[in-house]
N, C-alpha and C positions, 0 to 999 in steps of 0.2 A: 504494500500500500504506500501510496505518494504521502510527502510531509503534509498534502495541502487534505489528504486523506485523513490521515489521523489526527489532524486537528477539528476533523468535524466528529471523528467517534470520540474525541476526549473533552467536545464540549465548546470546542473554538469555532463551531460552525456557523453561528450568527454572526461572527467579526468578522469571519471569512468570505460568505455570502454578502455584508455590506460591503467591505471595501471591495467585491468584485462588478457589484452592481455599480460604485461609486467610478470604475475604470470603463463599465462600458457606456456609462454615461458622458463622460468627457469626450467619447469617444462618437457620441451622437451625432449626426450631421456633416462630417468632416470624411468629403472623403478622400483628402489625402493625409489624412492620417495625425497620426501625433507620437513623438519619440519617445523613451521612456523616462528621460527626463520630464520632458513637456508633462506627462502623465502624471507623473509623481509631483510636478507642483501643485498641478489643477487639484490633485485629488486631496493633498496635503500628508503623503506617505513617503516612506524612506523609498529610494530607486530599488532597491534591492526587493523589500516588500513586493513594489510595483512589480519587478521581472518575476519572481516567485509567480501570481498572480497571472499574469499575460500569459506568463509557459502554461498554465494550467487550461486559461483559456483557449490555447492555440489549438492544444489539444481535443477540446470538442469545437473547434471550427466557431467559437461564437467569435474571436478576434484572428484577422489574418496579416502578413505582412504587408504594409501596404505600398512598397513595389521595390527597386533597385536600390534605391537611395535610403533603405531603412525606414522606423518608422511603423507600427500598428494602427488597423483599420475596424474595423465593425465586421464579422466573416457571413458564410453564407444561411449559419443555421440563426443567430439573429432575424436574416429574413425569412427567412423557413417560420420561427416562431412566430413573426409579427405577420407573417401570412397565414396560420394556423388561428390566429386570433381575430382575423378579419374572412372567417372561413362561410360563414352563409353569405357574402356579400357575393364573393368567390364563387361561391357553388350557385348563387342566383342567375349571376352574370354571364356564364361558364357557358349555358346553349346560348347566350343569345351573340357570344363572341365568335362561337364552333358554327352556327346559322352567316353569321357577319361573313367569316370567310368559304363559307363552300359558296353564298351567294355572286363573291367576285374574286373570289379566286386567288384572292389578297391576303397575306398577313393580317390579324387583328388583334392589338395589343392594348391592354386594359389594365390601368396606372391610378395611383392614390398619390393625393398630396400629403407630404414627409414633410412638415418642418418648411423649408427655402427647397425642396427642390421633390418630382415626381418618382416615386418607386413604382417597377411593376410588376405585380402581384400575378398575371396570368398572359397567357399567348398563346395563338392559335397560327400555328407557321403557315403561310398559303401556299399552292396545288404550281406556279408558274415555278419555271427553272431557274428564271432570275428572277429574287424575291428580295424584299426586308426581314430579317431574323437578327434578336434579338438578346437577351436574359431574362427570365426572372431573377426577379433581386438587382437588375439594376438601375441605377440610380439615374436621373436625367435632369437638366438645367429646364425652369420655365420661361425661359422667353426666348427660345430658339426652336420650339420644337412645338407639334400641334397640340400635344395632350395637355404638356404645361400651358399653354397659351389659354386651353380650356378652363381651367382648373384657377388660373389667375381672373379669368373674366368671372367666376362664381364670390370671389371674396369682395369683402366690400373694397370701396374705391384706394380709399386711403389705406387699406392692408394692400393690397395690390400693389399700389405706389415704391410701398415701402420697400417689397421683397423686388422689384421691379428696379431700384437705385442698388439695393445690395448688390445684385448679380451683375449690375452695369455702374459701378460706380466710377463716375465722369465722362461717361463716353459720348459722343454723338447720337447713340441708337436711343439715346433714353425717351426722349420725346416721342422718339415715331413708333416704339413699341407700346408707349402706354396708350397712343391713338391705336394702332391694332388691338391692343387689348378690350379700350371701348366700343371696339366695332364687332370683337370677338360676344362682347359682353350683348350686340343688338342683334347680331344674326345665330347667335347660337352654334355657330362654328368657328372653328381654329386651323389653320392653315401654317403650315413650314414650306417654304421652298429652297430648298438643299441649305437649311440656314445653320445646321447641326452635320447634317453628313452630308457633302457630297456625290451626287446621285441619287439622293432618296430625299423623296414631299409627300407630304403626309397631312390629309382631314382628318379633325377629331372633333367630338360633344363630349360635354361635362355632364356631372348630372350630382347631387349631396344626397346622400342617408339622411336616415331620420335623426340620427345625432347627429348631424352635421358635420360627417365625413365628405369632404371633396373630391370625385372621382371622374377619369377619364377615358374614354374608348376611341384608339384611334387608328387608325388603316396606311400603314407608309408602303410607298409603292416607287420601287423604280422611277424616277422622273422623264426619262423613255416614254411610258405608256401612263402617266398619272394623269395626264388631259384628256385621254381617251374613258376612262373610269372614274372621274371625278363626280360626273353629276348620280351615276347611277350608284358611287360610293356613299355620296352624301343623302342621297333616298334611303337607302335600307339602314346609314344609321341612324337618321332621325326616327324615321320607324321604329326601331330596338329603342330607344332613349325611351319615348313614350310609354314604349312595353315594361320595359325595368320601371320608369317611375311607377305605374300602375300595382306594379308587382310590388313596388317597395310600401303603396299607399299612397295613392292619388288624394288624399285629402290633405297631405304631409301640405305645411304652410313654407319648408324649404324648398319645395321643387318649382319645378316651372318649364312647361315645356315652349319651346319659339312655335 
């Protein structure tokens, strides 16, 4: 049995469980990561404590390296969890994503707002040979890509603004993304034009839970043939939107469909 072992059979397992909790929470939101220093200030524990700890972590995959240059990240069973915890939303959405792409043939990927940036929680790979594919579990910026763009027109203005300056702090695009965002916010869809990947543009609708979860479903397609499938992209996911909110409770005072 590991040291970090027998401190939980001899009684040290609630000190152990907080300061682990206390490491992957510094560890929130960043995904490039934080050193073990870095860690060990944040959390207010000796370096040493902290490595003990992290190795422990590493070990069931809730912290990973977070790349070449050193450095711990958030791993993949973190999202495994927090997708097991958003698990009927998941399984709600699941036909109407599996429907989304056999009807175009397309990728259709279905994302939660995290904090400042979209996780995604499920994917349905499309049927063409050249396609968009994806993770679960990964992480994506909101104001270059269509699901975030969703997801930012559902908050109110001034929260929008805010995470809208973080991700673009000084840039020229700030203005003309928050006007897309309120035109995002009129029409009910979200648009990328290769603004994230090269090659791939992609429509998405948002849609909130009854707790007011922010969620996104969106269809990225080759830029090749995405003028060719756009409008019949944008038919069937308004469609499914409707369906989902209905499903989730068409009386819900957060919803709204365009």
């Amino acid at each position: 049995m590991s040291k970090d072992g027998a401190a939980i059979r001899e009684g040290g397992g609630i000190q152990v469980i907080a300061r682990a909790a206390a490491i992957l929470r510094s560890l929130k939101n960043l995904r490039s990561g934080l050193s073990l220093a870095q860690i060990a200030g944040r959390v207010g524990l000796p370096r040493s404590t902290v490595q003990r700890i992290v190795n422990a972590l590493l070990e069931e995959d809730l912290v990973i390296s977070a790349g070449p240059e050193g450095g711990y990240r958030l791993g993949p069973e973190i999202h495994a969890l927090s997708r097991s915890g958003k698990l009927d939303i998941v399984e709600l959405v699941r036909p109407h994503i599996v429907a989304l792409s056999q009807a175009t043939g397309e990728t259709v990927d279905f994302s939660v707002l995290r904090g400042s940036e979209v996780l995604f929680l499920d994917q349905v790979t499309g049927t063409h040979r050249l396609r968009a594919v994806s993770a679960v579990g990964d992480i994506f910026p909101l104001t270059n890509t269509a699901n975030g763009k969703c997801c930012l027109a559902l908050l109110e203005p001034e929260r929008a603004r805010t995470l809208v300056r973080k991700e673009l702090p000084g840039t020229k695009r700030l203005n003309a993304v928050l006007a897309e965002i309120a035109e995002v916010r009129r029409s009910g869809l979200g648009f990328n034009h290769e603004e994230h990947t090269v090659g791939i543009s992609a429509v998405g609708v948002g849609f909130r839970d009854a707790a007011g979860g922010i969620y996104s479903i969106s269809i990225p397609v080759p830029t090749s043939r995405f003028q060719l499938v756009r409008d019949d992209a944008i038919h069937h996911l308004q469609a499914h939107k409707t369906q989902i909110i209905e499903e989730l409770g068409a009386g819900n005072k957060n919803f709204r469909v365009e």
